[in-house]
DRENPADREN-718245 format. One record per residue (C-alpha): x, y, z; residue in one letter; chain; residue number from 1. Coordinates in steps of 0.5 Angstrom, whole numbers, plus 500, padded with zeros to 3 digits. Example, Ala and Ser with C-alpha at 12.3 -4.5 7.8 and 13.67 -1.06 7.14 Angstrom:
// residues 2
+-----+-----+-----+------+-------+------+
!  c1 !  c2 !  c3 ! resn ! chain ! resi !
+-----+-----+-----+------+-------+------+
! 525 ! 491 ! 516 !    A !     A !    1 !
! 527 ! 498 ! 514 !    S !     A !    2 !
+-----+-----+-----+------+-------+------+
//
This chain:
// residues 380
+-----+-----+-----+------+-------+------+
!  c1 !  c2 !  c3 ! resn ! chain ! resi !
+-----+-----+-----+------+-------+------+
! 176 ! 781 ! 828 !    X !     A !    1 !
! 171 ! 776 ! 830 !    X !     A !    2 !
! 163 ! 776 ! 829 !    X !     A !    3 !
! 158 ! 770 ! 831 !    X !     A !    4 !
! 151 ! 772 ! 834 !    X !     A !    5 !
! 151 ! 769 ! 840 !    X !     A !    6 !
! 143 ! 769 ! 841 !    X !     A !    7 !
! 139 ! 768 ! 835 !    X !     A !    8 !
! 131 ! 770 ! 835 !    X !     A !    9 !
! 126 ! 766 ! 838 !    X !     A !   10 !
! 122 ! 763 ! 831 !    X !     A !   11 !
! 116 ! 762 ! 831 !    X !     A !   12 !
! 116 ! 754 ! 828 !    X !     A !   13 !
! 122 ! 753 ! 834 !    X !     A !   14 !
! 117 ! 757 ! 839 !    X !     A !   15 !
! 111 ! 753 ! 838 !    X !     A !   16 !
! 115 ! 746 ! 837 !    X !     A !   17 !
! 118 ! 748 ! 845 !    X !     A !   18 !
! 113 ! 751 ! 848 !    X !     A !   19 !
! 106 ! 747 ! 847 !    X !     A !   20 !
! 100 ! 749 ! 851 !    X !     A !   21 !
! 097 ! 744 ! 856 !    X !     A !   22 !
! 093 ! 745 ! 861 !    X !     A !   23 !
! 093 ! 743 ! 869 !    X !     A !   24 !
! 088 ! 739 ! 872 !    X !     A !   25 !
! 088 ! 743 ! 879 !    X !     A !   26 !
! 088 ! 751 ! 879 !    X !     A !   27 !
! 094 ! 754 ! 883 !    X !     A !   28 !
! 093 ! 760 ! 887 !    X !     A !   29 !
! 097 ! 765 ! 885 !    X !     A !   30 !
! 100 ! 769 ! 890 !    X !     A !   31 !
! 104 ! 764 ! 892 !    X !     A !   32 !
! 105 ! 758 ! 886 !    X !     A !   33 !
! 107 ! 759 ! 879 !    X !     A !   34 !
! 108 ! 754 ! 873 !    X !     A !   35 !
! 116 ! 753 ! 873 !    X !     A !   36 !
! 115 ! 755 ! 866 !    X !     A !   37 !
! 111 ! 760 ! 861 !    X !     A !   38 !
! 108 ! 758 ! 855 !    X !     A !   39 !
! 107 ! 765 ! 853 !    X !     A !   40 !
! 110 ! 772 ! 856 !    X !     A !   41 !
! 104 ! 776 ! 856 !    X !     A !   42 !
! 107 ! 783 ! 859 !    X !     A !   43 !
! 105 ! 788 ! 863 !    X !     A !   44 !
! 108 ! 796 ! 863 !    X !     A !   45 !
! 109 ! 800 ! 868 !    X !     A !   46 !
! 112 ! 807 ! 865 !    X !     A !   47 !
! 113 ! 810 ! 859 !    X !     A !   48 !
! 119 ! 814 ! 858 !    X !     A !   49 !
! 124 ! 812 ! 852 !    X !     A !   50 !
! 127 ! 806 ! 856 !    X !     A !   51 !
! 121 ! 803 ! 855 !    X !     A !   52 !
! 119 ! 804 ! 848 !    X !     A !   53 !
! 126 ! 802 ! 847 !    X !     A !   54 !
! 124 ! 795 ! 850 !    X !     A !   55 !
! 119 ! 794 ! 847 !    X !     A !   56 !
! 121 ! 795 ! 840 !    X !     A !   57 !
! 125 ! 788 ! 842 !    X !     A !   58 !
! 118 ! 785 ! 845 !    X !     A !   59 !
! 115 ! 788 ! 838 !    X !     A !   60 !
! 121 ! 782 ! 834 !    X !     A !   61 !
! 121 ! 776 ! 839 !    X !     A !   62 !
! 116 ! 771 ! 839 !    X !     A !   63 !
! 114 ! 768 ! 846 !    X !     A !   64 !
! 113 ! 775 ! 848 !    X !     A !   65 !
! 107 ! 779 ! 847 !    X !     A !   66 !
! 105 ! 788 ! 851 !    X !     A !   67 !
! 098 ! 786 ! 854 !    X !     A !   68 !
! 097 ! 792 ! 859 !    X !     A !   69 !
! 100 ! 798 ! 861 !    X !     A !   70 !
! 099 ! 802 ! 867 !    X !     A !   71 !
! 099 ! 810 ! 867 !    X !     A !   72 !
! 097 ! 815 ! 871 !    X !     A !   73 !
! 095 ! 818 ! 864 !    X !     A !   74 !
! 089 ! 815 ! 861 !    X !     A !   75 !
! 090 ! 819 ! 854 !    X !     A !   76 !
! 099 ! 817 ! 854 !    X !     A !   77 !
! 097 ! 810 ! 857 !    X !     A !   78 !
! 093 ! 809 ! 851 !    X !     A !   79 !
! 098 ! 812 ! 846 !    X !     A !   80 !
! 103 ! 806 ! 848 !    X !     A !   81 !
! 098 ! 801 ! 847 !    X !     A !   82 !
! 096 ! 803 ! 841 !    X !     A !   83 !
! 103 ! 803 ! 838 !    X !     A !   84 !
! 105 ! 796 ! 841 !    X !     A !   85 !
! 099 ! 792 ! 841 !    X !     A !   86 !
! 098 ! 793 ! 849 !    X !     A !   87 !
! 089 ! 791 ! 849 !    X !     A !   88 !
! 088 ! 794 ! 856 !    X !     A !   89 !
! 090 ! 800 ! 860 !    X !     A !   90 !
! 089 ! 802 ! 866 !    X !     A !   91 !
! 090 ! 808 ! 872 !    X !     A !   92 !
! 089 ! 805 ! 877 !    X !     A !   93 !
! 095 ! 800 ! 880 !    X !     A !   94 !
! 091 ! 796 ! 884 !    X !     A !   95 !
! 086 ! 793 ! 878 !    X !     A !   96 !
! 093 ! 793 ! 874 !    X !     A !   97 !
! 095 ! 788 ! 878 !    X !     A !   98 !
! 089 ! 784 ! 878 !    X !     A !   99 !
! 089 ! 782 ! 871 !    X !     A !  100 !
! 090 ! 775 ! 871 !    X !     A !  101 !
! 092 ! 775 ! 863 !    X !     A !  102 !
! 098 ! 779 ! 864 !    X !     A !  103 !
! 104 ! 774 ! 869 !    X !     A !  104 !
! 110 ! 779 ! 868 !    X !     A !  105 !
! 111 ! 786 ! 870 !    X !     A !  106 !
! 116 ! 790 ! 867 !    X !     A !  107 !
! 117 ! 796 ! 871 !    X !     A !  108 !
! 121 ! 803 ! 869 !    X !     A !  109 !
! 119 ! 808 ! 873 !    X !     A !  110 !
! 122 ! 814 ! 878 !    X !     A !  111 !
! 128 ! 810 ! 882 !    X !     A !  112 !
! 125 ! 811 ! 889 !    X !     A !  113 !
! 118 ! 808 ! 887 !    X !     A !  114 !
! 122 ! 800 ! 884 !    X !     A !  115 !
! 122 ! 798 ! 891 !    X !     A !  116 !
! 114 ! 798 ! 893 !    X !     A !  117 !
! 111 ! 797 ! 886 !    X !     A !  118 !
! 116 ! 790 ! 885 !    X !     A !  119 !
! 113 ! 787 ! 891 !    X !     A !  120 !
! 106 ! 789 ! 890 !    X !     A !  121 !
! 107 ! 786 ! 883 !    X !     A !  122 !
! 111 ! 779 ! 886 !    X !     A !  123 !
! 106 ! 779 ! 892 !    X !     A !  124 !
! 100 ! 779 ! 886 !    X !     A !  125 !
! 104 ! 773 ! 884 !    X !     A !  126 !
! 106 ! 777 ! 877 !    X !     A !  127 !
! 114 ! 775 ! 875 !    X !     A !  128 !
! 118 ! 782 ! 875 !    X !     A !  129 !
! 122 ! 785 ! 870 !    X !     A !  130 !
! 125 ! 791 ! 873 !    X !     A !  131 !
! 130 ! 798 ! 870 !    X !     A !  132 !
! 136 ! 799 ! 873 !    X !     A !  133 !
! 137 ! 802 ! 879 !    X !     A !  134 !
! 134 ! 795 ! 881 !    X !     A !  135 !
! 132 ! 799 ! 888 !    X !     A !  136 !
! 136 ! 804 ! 892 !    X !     A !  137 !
! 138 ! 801 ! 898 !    X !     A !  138 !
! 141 ! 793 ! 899 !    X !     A !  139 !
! 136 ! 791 ! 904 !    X !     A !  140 !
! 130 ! 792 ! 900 !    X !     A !  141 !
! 134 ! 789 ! 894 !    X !     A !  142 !
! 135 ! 782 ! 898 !    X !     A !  143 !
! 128 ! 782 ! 900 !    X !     A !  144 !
! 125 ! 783 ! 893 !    X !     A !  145 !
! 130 ! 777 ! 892 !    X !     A !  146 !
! 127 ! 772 ! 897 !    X !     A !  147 !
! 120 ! 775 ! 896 !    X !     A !  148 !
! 121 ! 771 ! 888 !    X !     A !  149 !
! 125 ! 766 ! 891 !    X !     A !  150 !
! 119 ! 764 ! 897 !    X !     A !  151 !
! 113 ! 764 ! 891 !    X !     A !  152 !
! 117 ! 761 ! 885 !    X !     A !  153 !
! 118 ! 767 ! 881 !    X !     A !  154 !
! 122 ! 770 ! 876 !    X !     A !  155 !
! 125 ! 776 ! 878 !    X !     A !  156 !
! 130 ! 780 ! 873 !    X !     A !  157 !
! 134 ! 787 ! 874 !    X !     A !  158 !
! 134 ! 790 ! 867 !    X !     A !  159 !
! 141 ! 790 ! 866 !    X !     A !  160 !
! 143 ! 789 ! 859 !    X !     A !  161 !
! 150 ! 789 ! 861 !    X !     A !  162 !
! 150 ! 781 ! 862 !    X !     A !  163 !
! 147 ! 779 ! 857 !    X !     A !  164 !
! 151 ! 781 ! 852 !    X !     A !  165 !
! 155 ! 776 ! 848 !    X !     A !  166 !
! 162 ! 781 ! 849 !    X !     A !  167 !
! 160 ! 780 ! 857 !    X !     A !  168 !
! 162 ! 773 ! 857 !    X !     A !  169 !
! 169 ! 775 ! 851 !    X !     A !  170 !
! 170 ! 779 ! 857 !    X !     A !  171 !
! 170 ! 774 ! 863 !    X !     A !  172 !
! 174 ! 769 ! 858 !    X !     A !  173 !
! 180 ! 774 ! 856 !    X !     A !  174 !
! 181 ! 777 ! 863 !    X !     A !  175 !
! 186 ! 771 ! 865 !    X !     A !  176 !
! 190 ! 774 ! 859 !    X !     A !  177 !
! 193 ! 780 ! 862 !    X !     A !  178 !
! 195 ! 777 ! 869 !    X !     A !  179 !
! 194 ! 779 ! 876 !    X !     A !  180 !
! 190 ! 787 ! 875 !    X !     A !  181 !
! 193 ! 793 ! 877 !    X !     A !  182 !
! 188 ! 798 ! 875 !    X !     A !  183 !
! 181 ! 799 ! 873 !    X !     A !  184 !
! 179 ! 805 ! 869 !    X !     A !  185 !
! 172 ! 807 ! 866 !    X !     A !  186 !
! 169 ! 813 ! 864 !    X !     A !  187 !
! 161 ! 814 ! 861 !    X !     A !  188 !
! 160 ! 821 ! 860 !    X !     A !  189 !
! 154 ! 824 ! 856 !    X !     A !  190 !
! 151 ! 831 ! 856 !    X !     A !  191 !
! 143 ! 831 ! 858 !    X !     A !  192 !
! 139 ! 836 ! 856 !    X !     A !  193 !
! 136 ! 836 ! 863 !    X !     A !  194 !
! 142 ! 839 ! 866 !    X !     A !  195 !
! 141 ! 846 ! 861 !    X !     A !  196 !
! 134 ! 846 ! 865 !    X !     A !  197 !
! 138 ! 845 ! 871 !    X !     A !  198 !
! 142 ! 852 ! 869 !    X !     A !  199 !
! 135 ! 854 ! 868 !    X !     A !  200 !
! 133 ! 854 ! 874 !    X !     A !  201 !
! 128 ! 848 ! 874 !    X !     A !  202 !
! 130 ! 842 ! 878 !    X !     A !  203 !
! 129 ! 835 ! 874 !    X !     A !  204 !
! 126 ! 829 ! 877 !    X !     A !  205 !
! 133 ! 826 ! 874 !    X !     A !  206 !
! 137 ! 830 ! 878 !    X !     A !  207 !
! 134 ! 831 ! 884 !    X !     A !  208 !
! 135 ! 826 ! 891 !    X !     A !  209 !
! 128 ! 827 ! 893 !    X !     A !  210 !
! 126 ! 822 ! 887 !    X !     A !  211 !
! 132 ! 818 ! 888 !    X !     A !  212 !
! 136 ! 822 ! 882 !    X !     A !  213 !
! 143 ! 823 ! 881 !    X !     A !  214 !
! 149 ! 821 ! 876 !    X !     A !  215 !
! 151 ! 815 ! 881 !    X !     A !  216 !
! 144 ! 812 ! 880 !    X !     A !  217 !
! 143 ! 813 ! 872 !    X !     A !  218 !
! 149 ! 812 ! 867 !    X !     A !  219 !
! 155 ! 812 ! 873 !    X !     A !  220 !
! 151 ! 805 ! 875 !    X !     A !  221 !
! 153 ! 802 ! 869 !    X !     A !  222 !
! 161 ! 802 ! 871 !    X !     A !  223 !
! 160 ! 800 ! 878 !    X !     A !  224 !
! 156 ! 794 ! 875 !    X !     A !  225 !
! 160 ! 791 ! 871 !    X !     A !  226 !
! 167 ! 792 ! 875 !    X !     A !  227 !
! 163 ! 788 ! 881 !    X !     A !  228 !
! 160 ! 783 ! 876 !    X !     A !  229 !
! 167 ! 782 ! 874 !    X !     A !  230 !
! 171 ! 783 ! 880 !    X !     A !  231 !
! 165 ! 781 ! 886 !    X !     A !  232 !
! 164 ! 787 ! 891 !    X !     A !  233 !
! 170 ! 792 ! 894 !    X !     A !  234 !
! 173 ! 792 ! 900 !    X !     A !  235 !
! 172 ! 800 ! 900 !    X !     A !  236 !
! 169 ! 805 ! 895 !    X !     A !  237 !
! 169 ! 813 ! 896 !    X !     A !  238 !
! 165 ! 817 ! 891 !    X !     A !  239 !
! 166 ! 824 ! 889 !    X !     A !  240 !
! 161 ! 828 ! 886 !    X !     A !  241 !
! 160 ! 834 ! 883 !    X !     A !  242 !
! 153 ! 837 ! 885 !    X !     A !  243 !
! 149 ! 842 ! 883 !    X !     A !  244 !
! 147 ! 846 ! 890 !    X !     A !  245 !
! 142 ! 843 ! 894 !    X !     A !  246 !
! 141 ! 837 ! 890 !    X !     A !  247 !
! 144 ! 831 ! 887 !    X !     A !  248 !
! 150 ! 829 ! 883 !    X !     A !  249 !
! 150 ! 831 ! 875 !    X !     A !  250 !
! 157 ! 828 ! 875 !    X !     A !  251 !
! 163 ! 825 ! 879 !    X !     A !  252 !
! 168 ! 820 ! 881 !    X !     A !  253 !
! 167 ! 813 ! 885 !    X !     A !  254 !
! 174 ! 810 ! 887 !    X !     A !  255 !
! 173 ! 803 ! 889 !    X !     A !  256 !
! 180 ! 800 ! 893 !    X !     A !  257 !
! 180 ! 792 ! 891 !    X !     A !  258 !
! 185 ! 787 ! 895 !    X !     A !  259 !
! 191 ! 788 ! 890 !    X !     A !  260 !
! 188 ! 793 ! 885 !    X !     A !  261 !
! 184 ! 800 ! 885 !    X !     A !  262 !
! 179 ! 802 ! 880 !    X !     A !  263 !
! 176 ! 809 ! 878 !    X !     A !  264 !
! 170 ! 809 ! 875 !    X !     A !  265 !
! 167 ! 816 ! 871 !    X !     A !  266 !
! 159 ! 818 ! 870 !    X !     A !  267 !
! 158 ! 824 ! 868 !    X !     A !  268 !
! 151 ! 828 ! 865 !    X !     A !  269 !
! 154 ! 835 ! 865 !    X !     A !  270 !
! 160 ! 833 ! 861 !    X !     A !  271 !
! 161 ! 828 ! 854 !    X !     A !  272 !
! 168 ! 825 ! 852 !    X !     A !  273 !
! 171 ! 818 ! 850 !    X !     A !  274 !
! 166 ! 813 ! 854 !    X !     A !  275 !
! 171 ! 806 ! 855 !    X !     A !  276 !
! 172 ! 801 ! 860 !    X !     A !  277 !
! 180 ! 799 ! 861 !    X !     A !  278 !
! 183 ! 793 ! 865 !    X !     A !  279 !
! 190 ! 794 ! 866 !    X !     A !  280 !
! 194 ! 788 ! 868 !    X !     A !  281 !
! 203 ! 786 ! 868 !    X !     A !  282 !
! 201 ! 782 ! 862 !    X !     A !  283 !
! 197 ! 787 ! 858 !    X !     A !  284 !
! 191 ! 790 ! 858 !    X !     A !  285 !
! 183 ! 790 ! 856 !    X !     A !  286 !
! 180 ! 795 ! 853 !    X !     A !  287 !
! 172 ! 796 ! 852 !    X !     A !  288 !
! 170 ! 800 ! 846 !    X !     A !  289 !
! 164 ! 805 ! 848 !    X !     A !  290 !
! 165 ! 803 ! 855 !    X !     A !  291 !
! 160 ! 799 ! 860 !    X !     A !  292 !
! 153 ! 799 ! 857 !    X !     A !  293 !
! 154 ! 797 ! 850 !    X !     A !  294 !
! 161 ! 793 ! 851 !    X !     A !  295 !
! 161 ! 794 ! 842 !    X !     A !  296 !
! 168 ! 791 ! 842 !    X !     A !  297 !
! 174 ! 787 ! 846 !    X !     A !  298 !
! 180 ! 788 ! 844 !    X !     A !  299 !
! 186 ! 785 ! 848 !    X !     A !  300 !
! 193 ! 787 ! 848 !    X !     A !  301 !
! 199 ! 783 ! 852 !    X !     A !  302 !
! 207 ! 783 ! 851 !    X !     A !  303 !
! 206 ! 778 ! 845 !    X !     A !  304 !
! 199 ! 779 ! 841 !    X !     A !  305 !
! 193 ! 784 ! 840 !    X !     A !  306 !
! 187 ! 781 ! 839 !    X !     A !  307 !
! 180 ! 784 ! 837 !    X !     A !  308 !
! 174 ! 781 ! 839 !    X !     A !  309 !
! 166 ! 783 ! 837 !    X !     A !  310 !
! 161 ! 777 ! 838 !    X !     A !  311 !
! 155 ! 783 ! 838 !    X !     A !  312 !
! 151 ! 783 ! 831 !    X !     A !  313 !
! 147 ! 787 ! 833 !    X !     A !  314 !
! 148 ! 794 ! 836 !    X !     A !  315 !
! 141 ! 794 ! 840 !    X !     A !  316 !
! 144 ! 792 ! 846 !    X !     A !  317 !
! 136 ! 791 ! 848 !    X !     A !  318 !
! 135 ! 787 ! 844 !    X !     A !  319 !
! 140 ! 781 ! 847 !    X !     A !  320 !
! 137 ! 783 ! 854 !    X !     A !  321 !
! 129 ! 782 ! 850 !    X !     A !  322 !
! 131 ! 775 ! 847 !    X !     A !  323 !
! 135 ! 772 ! 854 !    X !     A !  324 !
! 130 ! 775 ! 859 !    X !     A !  325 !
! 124 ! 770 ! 854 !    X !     A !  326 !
! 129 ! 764 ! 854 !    X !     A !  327 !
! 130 ! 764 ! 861 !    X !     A !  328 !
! 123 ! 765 ! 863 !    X !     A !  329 !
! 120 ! 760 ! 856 !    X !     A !  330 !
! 124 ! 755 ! 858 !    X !     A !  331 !
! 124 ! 756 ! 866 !    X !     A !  332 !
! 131 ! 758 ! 868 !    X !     A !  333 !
! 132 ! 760 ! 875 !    X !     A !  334 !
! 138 ! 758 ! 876 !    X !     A !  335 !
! 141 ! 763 ! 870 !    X !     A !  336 !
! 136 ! 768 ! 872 !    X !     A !  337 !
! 138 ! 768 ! 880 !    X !     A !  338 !
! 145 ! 767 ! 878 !    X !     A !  339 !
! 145 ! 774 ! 874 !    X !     A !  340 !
! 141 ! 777 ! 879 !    X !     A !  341 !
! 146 ! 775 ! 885 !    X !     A !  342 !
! 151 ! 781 ! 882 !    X !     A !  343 !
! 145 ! 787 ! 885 !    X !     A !  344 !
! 144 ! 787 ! 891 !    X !     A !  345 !
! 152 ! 788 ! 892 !    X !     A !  346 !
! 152 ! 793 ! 886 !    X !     A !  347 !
! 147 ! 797 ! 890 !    X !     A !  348 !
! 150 ! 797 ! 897 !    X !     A !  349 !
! 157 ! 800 ! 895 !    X !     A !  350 !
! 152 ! 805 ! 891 !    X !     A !  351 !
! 148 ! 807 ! 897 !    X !     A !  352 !
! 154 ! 807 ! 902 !    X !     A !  353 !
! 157 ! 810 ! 897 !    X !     A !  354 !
! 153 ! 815 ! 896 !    X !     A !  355 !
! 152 ! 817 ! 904 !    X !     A !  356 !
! 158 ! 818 ! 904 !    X !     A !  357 !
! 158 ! 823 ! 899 !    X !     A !  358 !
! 152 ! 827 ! 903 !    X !     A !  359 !
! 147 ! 824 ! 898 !    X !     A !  360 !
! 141 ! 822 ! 902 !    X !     A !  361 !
! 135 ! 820 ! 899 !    X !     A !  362 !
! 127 ! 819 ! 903 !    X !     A !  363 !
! 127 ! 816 ! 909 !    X !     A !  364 !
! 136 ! 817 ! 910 !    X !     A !  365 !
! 135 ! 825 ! 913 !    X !     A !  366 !
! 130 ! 831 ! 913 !    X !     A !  367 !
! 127 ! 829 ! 907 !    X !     A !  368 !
! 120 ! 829 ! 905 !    X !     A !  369 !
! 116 ! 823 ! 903 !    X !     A !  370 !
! 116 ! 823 ! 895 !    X !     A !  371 !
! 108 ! 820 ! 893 !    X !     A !  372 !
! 108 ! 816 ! 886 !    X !     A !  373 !
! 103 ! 822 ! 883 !    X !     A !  374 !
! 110 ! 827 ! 884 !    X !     A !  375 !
! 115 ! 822 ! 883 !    X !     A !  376 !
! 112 ! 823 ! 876 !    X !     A !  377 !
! 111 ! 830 ! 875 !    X !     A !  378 !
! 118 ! 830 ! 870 !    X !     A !  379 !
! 117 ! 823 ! 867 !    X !     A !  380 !
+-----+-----+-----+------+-------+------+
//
């Protein structure tokens, strides 16, 4: 087995060296100009679930990033987040969040439905975006955020950390290896303690379509991304889900048909198993350790060899996505960044035809009532 870190932290001295302040003669507006590059990312958060502490601690590591302000509707939890990463100020109220003119990037992790309207506001007040994983709920809105960044020059990054990990790109590499694909399997299941709620009769934002919920959306993500980021879009996909009543799916099966091949993906919240994701081709096959979202190792068979391949030093998959999202934006790479970024919209429209199909409808695609920021919280 091979081991090599492919992306090392940014040290301070190399920090430093690379990224000298300077400042400009005129003053942009912006709203509709940003420098092509940073001198330093000085963040601002928007939630404060485990994902975002997890963020974090690679923030708290990498030098050229650096928690400034925190946005809560709690006052008391917003300042308990600041005082434990070294955010100065915090507010609870999102408007004056966005006029703070220290703070230039916005990394939002809240409930599904509310990515959309915050990530536009946070590009219209001229703050690039880092945002969580369902990058949006449906592909028009997806693809108007995406030319919303691109039209005033800034970053705009889905928080995806499968393609950023070093084993990604062994991935791509070892794929020719076993010929012409016939058949994909992906499995991640792991059992949540909300679905002990759901048996108790209570109904988590988690798993509810009012907030945008739903294994799909959640872990089930992470398989139908990597399977379009290697693979491009399907030419169908049928979702099969198991629901819990009225509300959304707490596991299920998408079958996606592909020219030539067909790949089944498993997400599960109510179940736990063996996580893996399996490419099967006439020459051999690739298997994935610990399935999509860690991609923890590669090991690939064909007719006449077996090899194993682990490029991922680190077993905080956070911590790959942390150091490449600040390189990409220290050093004003648009193009990796868009390039990676050109994968989401595709993701999110087999997810949301996908999910119709099944009769799993959010706000606005049937009866169903408006979800306000304030109730979109009430779980979180």
């Amino acid at each position: 087995m091979r081991s090599i870190l492919a992306i090392k932290p940014l040290s301070k001295q190399s920090y430093n060296h690379r990224h000298t302040h300077k400042k400009g003669t005129n003053d942009m507006d912006k709203s509709k100009q940003v420098p092509n590059k940073l001198d330093q990312i000085n963040l601002g958060t928007i939630g404060s679930g485990v994902i975002v502490h997890a963020f974090l601690d690679n923030v708290s590591i990498t030098e050229g990033i650096r928690h400034t302000a925190v946005y809560s509707r709690s006052m008391e939890t917003g300042e308990a987040l600041a005082k434990e990463y070294g955010a100065q100020r915090v507010y609870t109220d999102l408007d004056a969040f966005f006029r703070d003119e220290e703070v230039n990037t916005v990394y939002i992790a809240t409930p599904n439905l509310l990515h959309y309207e915050q990530a536009k506001k946070a590009l219209l007040a001229g703050k690039h975006v880092i945002c969580e994983k369902p990058f949006c709920t449906k592909a028009e809105q997806a693809r108007e955020l995406v030319a919303l960044a691109k039209e005033r020059g800034l970053f705009l990054v889905d928080a995806v950390p499968t393609a950023f990990l070093p084993n990604f790109e062994v991935l791509k590499r070892e794929l020719p290896k076993i010929g012409k694909v016939k058949l994909v399997q992906a499995n991640y299941s792991q059992y949540s303690s909300r679905y002990d709620l759901l048996k108790k009769g209570e109904a988590p934002n988690i798993f509810h379509p009012a907030f945008g919920g739903g294994c799909l959306m959640d872990i089930n993500f992470y398989n139908i991304y990597l399977n379009i980021a290697l693979f491009g879009k399907p030419l169908d996909a049928v979702y099969y889900p198991n629901r819990y009543g009225s509300l959304a799916d707490t596991s299920g099966i998408m079958v996606m048909q592909y020219d030539g091949f067909v790949s089944e993906s498993v997400g599960a919240k109510d179940t736990w198993g063996v996580n893996f994701f399996q490419v099967e081709g006439e020459e051999g096959y690739l298997y994935v350790k610990n399935g999509s979202n860690g991609l923890a190792e590669v090991q690939v068979v064909t007719k006449t060899t077996e090899e194993t391949f682990n490029l991922q030093e680190q077993p905080d998959r956070l911590f790959y996505e942390v150091q490449g999202i600040t390189r990409f934006l220290l050093d004003g790479d648009r193009d990796a960044v868009f390039d990676r970024l050109s994968v989401m919209p595709d993701v999110i429209e087999v997810l949301e035809t996908a999910r119709k199909k099944a009769g799993i409808l959010f706000p606005g695609e049937a009866a169903a009532d408006f979800v306000s920021e304030e109730s979109a919280y009430a779980d979180d």
